[in-house]
N, C-alpha and C positions, 0 to 999 in steps of 0.2 A: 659382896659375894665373890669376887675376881680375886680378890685380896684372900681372902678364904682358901679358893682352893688353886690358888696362881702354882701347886707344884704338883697340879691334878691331872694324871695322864703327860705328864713331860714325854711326848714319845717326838719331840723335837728331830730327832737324828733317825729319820725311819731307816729300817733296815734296808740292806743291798740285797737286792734280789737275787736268789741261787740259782738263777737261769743257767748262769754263765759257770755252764760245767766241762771246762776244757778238759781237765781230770777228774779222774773219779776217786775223791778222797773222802766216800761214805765210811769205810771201815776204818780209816786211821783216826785214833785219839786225839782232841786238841793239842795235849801235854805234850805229846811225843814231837809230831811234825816241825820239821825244821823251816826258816821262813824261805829258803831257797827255792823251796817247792811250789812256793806261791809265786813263782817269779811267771809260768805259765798262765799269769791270771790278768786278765783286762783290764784297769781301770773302768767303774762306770762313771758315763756322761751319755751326754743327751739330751734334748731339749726339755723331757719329763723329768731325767735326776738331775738335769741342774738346777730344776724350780724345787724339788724336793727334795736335796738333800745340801745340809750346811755345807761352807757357812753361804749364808745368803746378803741378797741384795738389800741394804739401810729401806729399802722402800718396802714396808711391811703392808701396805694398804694397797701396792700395786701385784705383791706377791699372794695375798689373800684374793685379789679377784684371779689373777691364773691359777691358782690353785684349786677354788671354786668351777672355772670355766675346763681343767681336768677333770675334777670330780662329774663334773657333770658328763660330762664325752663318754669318759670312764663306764660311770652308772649304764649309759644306752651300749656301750660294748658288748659289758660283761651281760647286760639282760637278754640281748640276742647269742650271746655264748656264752652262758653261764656255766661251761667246763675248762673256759682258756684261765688255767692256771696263772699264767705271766700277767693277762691283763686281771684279774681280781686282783694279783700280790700288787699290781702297779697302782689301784686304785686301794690297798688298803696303807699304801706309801703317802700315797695323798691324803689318805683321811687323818694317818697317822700327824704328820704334818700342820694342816687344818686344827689340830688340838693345842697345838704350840700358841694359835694367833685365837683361837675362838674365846669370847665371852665361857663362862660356868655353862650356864644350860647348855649353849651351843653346843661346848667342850664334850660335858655328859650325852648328849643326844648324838653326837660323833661315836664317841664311843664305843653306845650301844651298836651302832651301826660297825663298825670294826670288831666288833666283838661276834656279832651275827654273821663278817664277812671271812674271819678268820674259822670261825667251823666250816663252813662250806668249803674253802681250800682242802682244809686239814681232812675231810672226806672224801675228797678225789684223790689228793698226794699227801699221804698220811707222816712220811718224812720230807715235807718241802719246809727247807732249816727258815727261807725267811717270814715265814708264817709261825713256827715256834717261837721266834728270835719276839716277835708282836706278840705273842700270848704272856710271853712269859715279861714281857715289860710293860705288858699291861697290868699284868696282876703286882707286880715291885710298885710301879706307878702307885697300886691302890693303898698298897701295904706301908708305903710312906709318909702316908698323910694320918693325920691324927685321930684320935677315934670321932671328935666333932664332925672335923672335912668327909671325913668315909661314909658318919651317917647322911651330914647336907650329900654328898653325891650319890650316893647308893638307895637312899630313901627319898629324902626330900625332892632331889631330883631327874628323880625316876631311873636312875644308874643301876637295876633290880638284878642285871646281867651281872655286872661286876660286884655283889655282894657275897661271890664265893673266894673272892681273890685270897691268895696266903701264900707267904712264904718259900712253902715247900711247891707250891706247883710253878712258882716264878722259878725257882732254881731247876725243875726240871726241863721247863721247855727252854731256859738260857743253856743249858748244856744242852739237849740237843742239836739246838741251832747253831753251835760251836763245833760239837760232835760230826754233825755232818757237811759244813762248810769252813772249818776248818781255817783258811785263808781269808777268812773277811772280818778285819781288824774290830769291826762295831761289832760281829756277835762274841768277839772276844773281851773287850772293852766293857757292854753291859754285865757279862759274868762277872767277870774281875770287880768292877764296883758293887755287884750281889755279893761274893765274896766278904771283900771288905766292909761291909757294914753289917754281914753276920757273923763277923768275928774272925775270919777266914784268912788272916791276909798274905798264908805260904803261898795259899791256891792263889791268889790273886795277882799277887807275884809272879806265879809261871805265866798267866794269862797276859798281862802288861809285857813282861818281857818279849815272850812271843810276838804280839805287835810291833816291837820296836826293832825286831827284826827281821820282819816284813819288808822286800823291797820297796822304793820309792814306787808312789803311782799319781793316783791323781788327787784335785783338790781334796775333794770329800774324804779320801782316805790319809790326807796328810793333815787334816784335821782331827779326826781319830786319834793318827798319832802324838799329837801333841794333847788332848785331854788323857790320854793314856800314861804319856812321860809326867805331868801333871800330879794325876793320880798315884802314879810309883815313887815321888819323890814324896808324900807325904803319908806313905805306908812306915811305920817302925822298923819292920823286917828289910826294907830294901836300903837302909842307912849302911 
């Protein structure tokens, strides 16, 4: 069964949280912004996205129980403040995560559980891009697997949430979440690879390029960069 759905929910690279609003680039178009712009932006790090965001530590067994012992914290946070925006997107970073390393059910029962955790966001902050950025690579997630994988996860193992995923609503929450954070190489990265594999690949093009000239920042986003350049050198159009 791991073998099955081993490319079920890939949300390996959770999104960078759009806390970190030193500008306000809600109205600028991803296509247009130049990477200069981005130079006003943080790096994230910290003790929570360095457990959660690639690449990570060879010790997967040690990073499974920190990620569990967040998740957990996480869960009693967000139940006593179940409107702190930053700590739900931080525990849906983790769950996200938790799907990379979980067995099948596990994986599906996660999930469901991010799936349940990203409407409750998306209802207090109806534009918070890194809560889009997860809907909508949850639904690509689903849209990639076969139609056998979709049924074992969506039926067989109780995945009933994700049996609306498609296409068109992956693409819509990945531009939004580029639309409104603009400067964060991963929600540029998942479009451009939606892109490309719907046939796309002028869009895809401007989206990769954009990243790669993005100033330098930190690990997690010079990893970006490099599945990015990755990605553009094996598009047609960027030959």
């Amino acid at each position: 069964m791991r073998t099955l759905l081993r490319a079920f929910l890939m949300l390996a690279l959770p999104v960078a949280t759009s806390a970190q609003r030193s500008v306000d680039l809600v109205s600028i178009r991803p296509e247009v912004i130049g990477g200069g712009a981005c130079a006003l932006r943080a790096p994230l790090s910290g003790p929570l996205w360095d457990s959660v965001l690639p690449p990570w530590s060879a010790d997967k067994n040690q990073l499974m129980r920190d990620l569990e012992r967040l998740r957990d914290s996480l869960r009693v946070e967000t139940a006593t403040a179940p409107s702190d925006v930053e700590r739900l997107h931080e525990l849906a970073a983790v769950l996200g995560t938790l799907t990379e390393l979980q067995g099948a059910s596990a994986k599906v029962r996660t999930a469901q559980e991010l799936d349940a955790l990203t409407r409750q966001i998306l209802e207090i902050e109806p534009g918070h891009a890194g809560t889009h950025h997860i809907i909508g690579r949850l639904h690509a997630a689903v849209m990639r697997l076969s139609r056998i994988e979709r049924f074992v996860a969506t039926r067989l193992l109780g995945g009933s949430a994700l049996s609306a995923a498609s296409w068109k609503t992956a693409r819509h929450h990945l531009e939004a979440a580029a639309t409104r954070d603009p400067c964060s190489p991963q929600h540029r990265y998942e479009l451009a690879r939606l892109y490309a594999e719907r046939g796309d690949p002028a869009r895809a093009v401007e989206q990769l390029s954009e990243i790669l000239r993005m100033p330098s920042m930190g690990r997690f986003e010079s990893h970006v960069a490099e599945l990015a350049s990755a990605l553009l050198e094996s598009l047609p159009s960027s030959q």
